[in-house]
C-alpha positions as YAML, in Angstrom:
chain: A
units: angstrom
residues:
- id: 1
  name: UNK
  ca: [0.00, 0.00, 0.00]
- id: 2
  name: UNK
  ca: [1.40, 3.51, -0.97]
- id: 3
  name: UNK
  ca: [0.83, 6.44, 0.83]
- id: 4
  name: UNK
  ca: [1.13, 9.70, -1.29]
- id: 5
  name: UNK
  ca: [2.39, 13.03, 0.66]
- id: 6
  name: UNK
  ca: [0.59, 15.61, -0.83]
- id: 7
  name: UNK
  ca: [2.89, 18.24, 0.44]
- id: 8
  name: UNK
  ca: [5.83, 16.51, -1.04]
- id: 9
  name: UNK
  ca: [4.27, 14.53, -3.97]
- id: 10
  name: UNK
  ca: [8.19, 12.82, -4.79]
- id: 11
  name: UNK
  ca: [7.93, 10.73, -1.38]
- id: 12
  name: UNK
  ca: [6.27, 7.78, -0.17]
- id: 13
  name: UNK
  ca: [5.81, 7.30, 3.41]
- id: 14
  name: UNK
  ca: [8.43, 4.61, 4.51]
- id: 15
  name: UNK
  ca: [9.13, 3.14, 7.93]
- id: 16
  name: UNK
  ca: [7.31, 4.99, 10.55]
- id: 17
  name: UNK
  ca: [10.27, 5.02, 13.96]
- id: 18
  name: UNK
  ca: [8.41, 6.28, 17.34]
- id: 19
  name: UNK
  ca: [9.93, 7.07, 20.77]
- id: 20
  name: UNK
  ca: [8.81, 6.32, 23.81]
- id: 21
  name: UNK
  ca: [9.63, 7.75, 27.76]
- id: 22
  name: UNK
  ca: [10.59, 11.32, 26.20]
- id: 23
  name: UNK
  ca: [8.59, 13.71, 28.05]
- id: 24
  name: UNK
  ca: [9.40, 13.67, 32.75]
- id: 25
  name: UNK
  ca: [5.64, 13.84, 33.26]
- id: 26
  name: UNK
  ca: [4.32, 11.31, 31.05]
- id: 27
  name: UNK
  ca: [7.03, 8.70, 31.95]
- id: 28
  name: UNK
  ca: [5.75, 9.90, 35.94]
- id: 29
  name: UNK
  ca: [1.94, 9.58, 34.94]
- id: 30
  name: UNK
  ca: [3.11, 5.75, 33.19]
- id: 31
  name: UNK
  ca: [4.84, 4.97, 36.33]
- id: 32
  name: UNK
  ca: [7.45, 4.28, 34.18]
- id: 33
  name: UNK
  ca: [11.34, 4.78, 34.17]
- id: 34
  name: UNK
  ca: [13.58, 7.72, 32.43]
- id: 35
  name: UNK
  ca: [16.21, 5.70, 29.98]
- id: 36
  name: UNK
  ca: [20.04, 6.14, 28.69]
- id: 37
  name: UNK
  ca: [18.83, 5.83, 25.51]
- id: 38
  name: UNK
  ca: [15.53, 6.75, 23.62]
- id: 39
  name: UNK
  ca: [13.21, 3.82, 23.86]
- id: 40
  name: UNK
  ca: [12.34, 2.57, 20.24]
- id: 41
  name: UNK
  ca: [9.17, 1.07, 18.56]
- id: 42
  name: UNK
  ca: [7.61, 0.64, 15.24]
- id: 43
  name: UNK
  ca: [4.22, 1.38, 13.52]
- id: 44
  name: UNK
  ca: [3.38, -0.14, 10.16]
- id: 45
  name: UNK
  ca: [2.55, 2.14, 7.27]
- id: 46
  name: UNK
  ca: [-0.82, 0.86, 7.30]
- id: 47
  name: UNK
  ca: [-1.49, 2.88, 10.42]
- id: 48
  name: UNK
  ca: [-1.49, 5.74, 8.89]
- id: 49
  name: UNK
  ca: [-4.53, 8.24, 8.00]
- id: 50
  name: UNK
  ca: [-4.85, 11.61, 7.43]
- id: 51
  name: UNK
  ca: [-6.70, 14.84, 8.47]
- id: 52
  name: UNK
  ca: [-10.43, 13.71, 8.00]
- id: 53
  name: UNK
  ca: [-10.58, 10.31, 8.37]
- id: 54
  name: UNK
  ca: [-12.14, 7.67, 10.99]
- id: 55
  name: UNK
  ca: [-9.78, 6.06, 13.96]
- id: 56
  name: UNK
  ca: [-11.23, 2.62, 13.83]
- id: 57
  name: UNK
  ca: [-11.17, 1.19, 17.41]
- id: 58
  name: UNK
  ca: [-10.66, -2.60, 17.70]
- id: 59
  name: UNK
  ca: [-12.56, -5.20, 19.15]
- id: 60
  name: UNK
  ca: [-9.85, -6.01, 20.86]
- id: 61
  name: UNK
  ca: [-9.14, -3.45, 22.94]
- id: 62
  name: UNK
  ca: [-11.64, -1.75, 25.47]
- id: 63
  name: UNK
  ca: [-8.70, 1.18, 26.12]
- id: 64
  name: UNK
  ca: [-7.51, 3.26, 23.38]
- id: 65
  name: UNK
  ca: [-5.16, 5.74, 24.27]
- id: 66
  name: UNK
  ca: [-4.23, 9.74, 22.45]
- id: 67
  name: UNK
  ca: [-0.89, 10.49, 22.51]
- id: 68
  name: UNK
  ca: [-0.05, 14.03, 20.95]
- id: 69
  name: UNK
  ca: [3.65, 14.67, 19.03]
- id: 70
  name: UNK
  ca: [5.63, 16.43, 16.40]
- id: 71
  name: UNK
  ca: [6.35, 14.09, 13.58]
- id: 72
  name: UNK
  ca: [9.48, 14.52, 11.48]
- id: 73
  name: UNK
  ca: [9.85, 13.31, 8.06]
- id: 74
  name: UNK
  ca: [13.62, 12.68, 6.40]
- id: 75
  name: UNK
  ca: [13.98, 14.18, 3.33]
- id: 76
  name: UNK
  ca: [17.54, 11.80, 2.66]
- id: 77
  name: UNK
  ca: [19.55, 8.94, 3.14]
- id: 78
  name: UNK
  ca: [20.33, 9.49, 6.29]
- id: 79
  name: UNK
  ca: [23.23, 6.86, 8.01]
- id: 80
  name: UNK
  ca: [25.97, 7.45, 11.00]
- id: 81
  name: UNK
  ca: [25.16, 11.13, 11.37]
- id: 82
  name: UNK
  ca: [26.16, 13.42, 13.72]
- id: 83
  name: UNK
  ca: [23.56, 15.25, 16.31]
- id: 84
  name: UNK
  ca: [25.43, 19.04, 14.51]
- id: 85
  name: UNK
  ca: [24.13, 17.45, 11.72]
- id: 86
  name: UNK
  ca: [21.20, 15.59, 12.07]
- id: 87
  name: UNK
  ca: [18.49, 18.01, 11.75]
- id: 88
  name: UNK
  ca: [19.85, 18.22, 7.84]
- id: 89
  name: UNK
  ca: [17.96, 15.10, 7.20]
- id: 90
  name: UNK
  ca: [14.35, 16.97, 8.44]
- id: 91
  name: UNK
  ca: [12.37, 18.14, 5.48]
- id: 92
  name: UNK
  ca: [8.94, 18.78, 7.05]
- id: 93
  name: UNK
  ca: [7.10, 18.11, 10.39]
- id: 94
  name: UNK
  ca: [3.98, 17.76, 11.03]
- id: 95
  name: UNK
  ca: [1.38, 17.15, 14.51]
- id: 96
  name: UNK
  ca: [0.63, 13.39, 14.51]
- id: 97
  name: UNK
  ca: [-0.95, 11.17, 17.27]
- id: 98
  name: UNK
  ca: [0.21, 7.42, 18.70]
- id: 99
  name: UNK
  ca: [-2.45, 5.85, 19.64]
- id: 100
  name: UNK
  ca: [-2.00, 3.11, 22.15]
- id: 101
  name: UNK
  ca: [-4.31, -0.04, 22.99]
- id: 102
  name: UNK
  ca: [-2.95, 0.57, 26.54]
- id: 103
  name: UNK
  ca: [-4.85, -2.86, 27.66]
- id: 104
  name: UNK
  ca: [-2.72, -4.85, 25.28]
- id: 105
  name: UNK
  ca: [0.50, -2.70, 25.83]
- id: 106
  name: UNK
  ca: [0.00, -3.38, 29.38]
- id: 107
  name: UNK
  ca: [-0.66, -6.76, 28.91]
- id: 108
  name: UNK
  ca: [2.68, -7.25, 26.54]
- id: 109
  name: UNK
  ca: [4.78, -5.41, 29.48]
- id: 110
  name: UNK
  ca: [4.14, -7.76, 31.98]
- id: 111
  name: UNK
  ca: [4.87, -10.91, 29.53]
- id: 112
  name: UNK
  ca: [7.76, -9.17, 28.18]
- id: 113
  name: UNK
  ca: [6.72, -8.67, 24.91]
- id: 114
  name: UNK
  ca: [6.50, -6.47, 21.93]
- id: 115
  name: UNK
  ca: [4.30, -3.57, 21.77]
- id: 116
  name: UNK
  ca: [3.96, -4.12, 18.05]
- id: 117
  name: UNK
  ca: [0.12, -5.15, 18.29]
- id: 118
  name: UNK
  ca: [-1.22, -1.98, 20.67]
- id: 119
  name: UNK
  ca: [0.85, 0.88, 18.55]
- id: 120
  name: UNK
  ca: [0.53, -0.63, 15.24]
- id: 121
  name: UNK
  ca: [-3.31, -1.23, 14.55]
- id: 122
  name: UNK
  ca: [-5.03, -0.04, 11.66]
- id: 123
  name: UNK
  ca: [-5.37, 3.87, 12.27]
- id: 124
  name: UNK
  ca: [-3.20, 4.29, 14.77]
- id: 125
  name: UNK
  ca: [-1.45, 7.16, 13.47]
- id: 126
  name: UNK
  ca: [-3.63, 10.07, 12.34]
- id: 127
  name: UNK
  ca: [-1.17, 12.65, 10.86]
- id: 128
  name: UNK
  ca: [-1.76, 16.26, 9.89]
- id: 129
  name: UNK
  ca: [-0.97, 18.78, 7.11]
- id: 130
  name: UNK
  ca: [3.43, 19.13, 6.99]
- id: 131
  name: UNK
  ca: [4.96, 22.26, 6.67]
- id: 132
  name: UNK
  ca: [8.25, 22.92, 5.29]
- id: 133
  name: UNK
  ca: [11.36, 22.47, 7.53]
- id: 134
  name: UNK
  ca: [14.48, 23.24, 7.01]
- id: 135
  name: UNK
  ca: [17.59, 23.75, 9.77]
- id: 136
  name: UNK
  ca: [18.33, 26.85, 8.27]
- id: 137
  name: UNK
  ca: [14.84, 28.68, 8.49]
- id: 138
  name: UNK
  ca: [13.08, 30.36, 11.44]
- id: 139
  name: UNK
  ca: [11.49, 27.18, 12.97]
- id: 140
  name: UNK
  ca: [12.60, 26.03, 16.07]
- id: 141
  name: UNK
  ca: [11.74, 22.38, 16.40]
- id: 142
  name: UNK
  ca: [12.46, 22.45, 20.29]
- id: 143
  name: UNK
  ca: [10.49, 25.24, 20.91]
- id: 144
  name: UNK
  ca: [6.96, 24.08, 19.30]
- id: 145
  name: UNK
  ca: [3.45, 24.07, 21.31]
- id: 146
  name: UNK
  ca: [1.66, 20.55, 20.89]
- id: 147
  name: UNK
  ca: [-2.21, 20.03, 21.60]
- id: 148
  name: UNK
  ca: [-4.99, 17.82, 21.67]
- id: 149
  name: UNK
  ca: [-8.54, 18.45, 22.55]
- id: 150
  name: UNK
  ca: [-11.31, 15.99, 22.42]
- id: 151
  name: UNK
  ca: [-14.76, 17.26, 22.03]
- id: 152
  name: UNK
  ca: [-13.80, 20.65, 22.34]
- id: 153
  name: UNK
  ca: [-11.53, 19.86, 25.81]
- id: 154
  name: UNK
  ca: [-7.80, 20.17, 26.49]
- id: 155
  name: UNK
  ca: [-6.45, 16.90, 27.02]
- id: 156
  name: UNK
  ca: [-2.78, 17.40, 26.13]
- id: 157
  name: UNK
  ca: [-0.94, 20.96, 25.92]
- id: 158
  name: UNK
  ca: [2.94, 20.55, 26.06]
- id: 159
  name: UNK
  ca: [6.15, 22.07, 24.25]
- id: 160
  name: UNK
  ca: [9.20, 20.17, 22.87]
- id: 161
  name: UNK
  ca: [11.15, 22.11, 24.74]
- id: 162
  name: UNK
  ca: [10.66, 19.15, 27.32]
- id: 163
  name: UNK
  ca: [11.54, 16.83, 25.33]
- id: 164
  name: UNK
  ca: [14.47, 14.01, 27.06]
- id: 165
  name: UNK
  ca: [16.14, 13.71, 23.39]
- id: 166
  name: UNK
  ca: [15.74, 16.52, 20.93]
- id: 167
  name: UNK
  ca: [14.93, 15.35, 17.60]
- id: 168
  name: UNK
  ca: [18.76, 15.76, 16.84]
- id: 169
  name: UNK
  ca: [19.67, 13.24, 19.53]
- id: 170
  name: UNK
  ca: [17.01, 11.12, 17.98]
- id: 171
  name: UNK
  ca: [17.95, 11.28, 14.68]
- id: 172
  name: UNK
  ca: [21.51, 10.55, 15.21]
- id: 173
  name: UNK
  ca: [21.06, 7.79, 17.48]
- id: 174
  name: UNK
  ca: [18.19, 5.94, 15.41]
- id: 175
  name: UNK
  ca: [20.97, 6.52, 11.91]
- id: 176
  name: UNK
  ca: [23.49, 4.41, 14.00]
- id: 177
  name: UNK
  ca: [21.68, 1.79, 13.91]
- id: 178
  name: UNK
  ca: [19.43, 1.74, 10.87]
- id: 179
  name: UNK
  ca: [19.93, 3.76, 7.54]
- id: 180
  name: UNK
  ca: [17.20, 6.20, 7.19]
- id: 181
  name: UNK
  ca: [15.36, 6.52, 3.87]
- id: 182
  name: UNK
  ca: [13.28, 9.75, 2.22]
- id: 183
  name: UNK
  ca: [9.90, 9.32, 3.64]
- id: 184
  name: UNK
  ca: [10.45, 7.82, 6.70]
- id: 185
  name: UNK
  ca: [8.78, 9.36, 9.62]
- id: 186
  name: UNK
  ca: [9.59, 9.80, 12.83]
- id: 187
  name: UNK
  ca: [7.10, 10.47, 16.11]
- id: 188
  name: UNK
  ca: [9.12, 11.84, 19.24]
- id: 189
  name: UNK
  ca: [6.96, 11.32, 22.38]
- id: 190
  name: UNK
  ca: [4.24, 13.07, 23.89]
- id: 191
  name: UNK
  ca: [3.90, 14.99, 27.30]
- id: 192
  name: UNK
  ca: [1.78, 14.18, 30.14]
- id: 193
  name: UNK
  ca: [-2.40, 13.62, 29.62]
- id: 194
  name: UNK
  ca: [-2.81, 11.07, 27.51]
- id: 195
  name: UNK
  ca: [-6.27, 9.63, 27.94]
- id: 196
  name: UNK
  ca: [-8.43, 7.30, 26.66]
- id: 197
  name: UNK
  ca: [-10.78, 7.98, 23.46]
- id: 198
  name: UNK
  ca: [-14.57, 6.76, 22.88]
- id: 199
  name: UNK
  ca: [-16.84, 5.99, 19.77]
- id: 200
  name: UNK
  ca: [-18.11, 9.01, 18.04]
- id: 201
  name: UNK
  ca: [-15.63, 11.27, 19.43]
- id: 202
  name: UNK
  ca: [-14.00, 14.76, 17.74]
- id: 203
  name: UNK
  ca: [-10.36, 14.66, 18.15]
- id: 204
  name: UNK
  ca: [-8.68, 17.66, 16.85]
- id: 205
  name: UNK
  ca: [-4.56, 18.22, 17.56]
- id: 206
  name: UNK
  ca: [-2.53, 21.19, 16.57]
- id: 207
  name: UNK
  ca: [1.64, 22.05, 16.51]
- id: 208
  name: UNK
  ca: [2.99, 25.36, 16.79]
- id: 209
  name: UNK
  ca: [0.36, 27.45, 16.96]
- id: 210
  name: UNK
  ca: [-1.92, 26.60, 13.66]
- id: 211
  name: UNK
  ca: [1.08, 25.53, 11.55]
- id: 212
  name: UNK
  ca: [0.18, 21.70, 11.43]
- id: 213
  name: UNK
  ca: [-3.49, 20.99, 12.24]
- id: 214
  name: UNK
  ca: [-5.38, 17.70, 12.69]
- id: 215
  name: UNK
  ca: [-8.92, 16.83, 12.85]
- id: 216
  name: UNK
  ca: [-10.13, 13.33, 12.77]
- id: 217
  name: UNK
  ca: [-13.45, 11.31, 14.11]
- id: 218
  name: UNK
  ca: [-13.84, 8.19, 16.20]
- id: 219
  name: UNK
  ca: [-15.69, 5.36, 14.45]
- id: 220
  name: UNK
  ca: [-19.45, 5.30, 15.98]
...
């Protein structure tokens, strides 16, 4: 399946690399622990849907989870690069949610498992519009307001300011281990508030302001 970016019609979405633990709060409100590194997982491509389009909750869960972030998309082959240079490799961002069947993420903790199944599920990761990035311009990638509201309510309001790993610490550390490729996309955490979501709901997220805007519907 092939996922056209309508902002930058010569890619194709590619792997999809999220991060976990990278906001204080969040890993307090998880009762989790801060790590050395940044705490990897995948999402298949499938996941993905865009700005006016139905989250599809599965029967299998009974605990579907928002989690607000910026999403970064590499605009080139991107391998062994240093964190000076890393944010080179951004071409656009864009708000983006990881949604989490926390019942089967918990479920996968405790048996030492893969989260694969609870991040991965078919639209689990509504993306907005991307603007333009570029290292050089007037954007400051740690300094961007992230949001979600659901029916009209604040659920989420953070800055990736508090981010663990900027997204140049990310980048450099996820191209020494795998080669990143034009299209790939990359969702850095979320702060604290992430909640669960309910048929027929209105989600709408936003990053930096109005910049990158999302609004998508819960499956009645």
């Amino acid at each position: 399946m092939n996922y056209q970016i309508k902002e930058f019609p010569h890619l194709q979405f590619g792997s999809i690399y999220c991060i976990g633990r990278n906001y204080a709060k969040h890993i307090e409100e998880m009762k989790s622990e801060k790590t050395a590194d940044p705490v990897v997982f995948l999402k298949p491509r499938s996941s993905i849907i865009r700005s006016g389009s139905k989250i599809e909750l599965p029967s299998i869960s009974s605990n579907v989870h928002h989690e607000v972030e910026l999403v970064a998309l590499i605009g080139k082959e991107t391998f062994h690069v240093s964190e000076d240079k890393a944010l080179d490799s951004v071409c656009a961002l864009a708000v983006g949610l990881d949604l989490t069947a926390r019942d089967l993420q918990s479920d996968a903790k405790k048996a030492g498992l893969p989260w694969t199944l609870s991040k991965g599920l078919h639209s689990f990761a509504p993306l907005g519009n991307f603007i333009e990035y570029s290292s050089n311009g007037t954007v400051d990638v740690q300094n961007m307001d992230i949001s979600v509201h659901v029916n009209g309510l604040c659920r989420q309001s953070g800055n990736t300011s508090g981010m663990i790993f900027t997204l140049s610490e990310i980048i450099s550390y996820l191209s020494a281990h795998f080669k990143l490729n034009p299209g790939d996309l990359i969702f850095t955490g979320t702060p604290e508030g992430v909640s669960q979501i309910n048929r027929g709901d209105r989600i709408s997220a936003a990053m930096g302001g109005n910049l990158s805007t999302l609004e998508v519907d819960v499956d009645k």
